[in-house]
C-alpha positions in Angstrom: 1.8 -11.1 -32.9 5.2 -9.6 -32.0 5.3 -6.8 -29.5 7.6 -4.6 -32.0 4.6 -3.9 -34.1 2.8 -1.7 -31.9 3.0 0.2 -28.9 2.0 -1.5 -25.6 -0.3 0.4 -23.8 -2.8 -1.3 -21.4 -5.7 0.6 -19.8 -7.5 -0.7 -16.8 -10.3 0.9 -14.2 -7.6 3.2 -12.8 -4.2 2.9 -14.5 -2.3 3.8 -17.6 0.3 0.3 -18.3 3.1 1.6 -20.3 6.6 1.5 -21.2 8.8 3.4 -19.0 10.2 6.8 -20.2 13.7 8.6 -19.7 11.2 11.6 -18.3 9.9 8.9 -15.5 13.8 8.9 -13.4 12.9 11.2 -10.8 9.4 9.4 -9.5 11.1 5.9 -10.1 14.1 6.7 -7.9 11.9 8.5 -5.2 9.6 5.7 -5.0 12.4 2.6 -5.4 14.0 4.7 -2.5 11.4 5.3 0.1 10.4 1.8 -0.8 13.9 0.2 -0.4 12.9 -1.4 2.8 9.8 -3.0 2.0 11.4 -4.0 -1.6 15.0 -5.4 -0.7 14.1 -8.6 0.9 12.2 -10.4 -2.3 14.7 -8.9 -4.9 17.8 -9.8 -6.6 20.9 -7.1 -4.9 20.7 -4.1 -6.0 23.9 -3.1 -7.6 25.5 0.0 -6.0 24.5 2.9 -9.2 20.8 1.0 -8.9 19.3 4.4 -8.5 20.9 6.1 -10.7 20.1 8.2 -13.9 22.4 5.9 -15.9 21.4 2.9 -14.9 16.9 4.1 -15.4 18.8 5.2 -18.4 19.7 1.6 -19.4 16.3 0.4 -17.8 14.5 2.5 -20.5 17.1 1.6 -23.7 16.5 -2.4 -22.7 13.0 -2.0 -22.2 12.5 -0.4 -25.9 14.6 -3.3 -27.3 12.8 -6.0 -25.3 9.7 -4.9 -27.0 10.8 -4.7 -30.5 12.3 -7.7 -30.2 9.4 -9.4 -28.9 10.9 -11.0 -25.8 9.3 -9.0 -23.0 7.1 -6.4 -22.1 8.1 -4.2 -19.1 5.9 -1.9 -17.9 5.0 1.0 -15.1 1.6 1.3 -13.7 0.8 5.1 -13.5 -2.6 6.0 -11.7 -4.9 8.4 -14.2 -6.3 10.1 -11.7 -2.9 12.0 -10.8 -0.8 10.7 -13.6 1.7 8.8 -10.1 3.9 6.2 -10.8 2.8 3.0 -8.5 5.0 0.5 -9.3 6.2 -2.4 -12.2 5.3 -5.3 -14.4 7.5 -7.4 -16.6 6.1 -9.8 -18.4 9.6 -11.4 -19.5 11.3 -14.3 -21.5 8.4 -14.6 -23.7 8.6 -18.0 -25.6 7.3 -18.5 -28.8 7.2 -21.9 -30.9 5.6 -24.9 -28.9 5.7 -23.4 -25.5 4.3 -19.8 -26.0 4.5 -18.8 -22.8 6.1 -16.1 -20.6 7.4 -15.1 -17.2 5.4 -12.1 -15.0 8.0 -10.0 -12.2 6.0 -7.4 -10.5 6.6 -4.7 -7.8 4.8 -2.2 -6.0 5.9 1.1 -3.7 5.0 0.2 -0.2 2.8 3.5 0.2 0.4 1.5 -3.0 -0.4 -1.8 -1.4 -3.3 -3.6 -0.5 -5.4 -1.0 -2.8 -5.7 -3.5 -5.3 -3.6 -2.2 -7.9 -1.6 -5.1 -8.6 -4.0 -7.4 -9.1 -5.8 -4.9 -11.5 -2.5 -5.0 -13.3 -1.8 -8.9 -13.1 -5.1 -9.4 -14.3 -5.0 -7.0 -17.9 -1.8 -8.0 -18.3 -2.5 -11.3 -18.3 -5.3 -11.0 -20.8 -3.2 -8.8 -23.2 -0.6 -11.7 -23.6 -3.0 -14.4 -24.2 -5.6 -12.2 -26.4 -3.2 -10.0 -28.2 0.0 -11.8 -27.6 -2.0 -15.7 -28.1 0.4 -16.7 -25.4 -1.2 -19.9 -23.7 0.8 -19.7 -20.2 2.2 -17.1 -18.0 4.3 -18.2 -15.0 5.4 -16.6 -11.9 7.8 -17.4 -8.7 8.2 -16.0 -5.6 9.2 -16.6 -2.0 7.2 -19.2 0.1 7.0 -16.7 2.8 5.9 -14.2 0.8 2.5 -14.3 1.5 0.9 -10.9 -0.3 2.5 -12.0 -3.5 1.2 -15.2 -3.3 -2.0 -14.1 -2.5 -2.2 -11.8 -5.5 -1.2 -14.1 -7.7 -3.7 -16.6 -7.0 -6.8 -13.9 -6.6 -5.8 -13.4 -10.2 -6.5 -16.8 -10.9 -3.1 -17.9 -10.9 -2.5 -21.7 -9.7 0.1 -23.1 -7.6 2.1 -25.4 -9.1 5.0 -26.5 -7.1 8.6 -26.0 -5.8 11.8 -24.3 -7.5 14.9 -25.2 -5.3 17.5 -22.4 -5.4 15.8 -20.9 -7.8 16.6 -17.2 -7.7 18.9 -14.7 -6.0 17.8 -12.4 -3.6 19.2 -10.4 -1.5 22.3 -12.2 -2.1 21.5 -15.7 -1.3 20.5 -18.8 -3.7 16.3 -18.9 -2.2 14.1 -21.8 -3.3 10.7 -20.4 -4.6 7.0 -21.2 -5.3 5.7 -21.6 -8.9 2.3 -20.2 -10.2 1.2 -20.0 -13.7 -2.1 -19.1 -15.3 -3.6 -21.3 -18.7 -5.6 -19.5 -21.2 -8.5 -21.5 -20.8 -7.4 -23.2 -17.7 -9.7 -26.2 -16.2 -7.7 -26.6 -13.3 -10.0 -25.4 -10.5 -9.0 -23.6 -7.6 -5.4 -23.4 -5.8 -5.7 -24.6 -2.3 -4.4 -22.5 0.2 -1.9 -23.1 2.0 0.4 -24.7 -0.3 3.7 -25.4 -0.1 
């Protein structure tokens, strides 16, 4: 099923999972800001007009395109209860053919974590692309030391699956990474901790 068909809205216990919308600047660029700190060090370098309303502006246009085209499905994760915006999903470079498979990014304001909100979000959006997407794997990466990621990732029954040598940039510098991906219908049993 291609994305472009529909709109993409996921609901879980607490959160609305939707597209991001021009009218969505303001509480993006207050919560990118106040969590700059807490966000820079697993990121690619933010370019100098990161924050700005042309650049959401952009955000929003690529975001529209990459779901009517099929080949990702970015999303914001807006509490009900108050109708704030916590955070991000992408689930990106979806691959269709023999592979069907995809890529999940994620990010969080610091003032959110360790509420269980990502992994609420990891875990519907995971079951949207391999129920209503029939995707058969979603991967992830991220930084050895990053130990709340990786912890996420495998509470949402994500499974460690190796080593990625320079495999992204951030914050400036070539960083080797961890790989996770989750199986529709995995039999792989548990990840061990400690990994890597």
């Amino acid at each position: 099923m291609l994305l472009g068909r529909r709109k993409v809205r996921i609901e879980t216990e607490r959160l609305t999972l939707r597209p991001p919308l021009h009218g969505d600047f303001r509480a993006w660029t207050c919560l990118r800001s106040e969590s700059a700190d807490f966000l820079i060090p697993w990121e690619p370098s933010w370019s100098a007009d990161h924050l700005s309303r042309k650049s959401f502006t952009n955000r929003v246009y690529w975001a529209q395109r990459a779901i009517s085209g099929g080949t990702a499905m970015p999303l914001f994760l807006v509490r009900r209860s108050d109708e704030m915006l916590l955070g991000a999903i992408t689930l990106d470079n979806i691959r269709r053919g023999p592979s069907q498979a995809g890529t999940l990014g994620y990010w969080i304001g610091e003032r959110h974590t360790r509420q269980g909100y990502m992994r609420e979000t990891i875990e519907a959006v995971v079951h949207h692309a391999f129920t209503q997407l029939d995707l058969s794997r979603i991967e992830a990466a991220c930084l050895p030391e990053n130990t709340a990621s990786r912890g996420v990732l495998e509470k949402s029954g994500f499974k460690y699956e190796g080593v990625a040598q320079s495999y992204l940039q951030i914050n400036g510098r070539w960083r080797t990474h961890v790989l996770y991906a989750a199986l529709r219908g995995d039999r792989r049993g548990r990840t061990l901790v400690g990994q890597a």
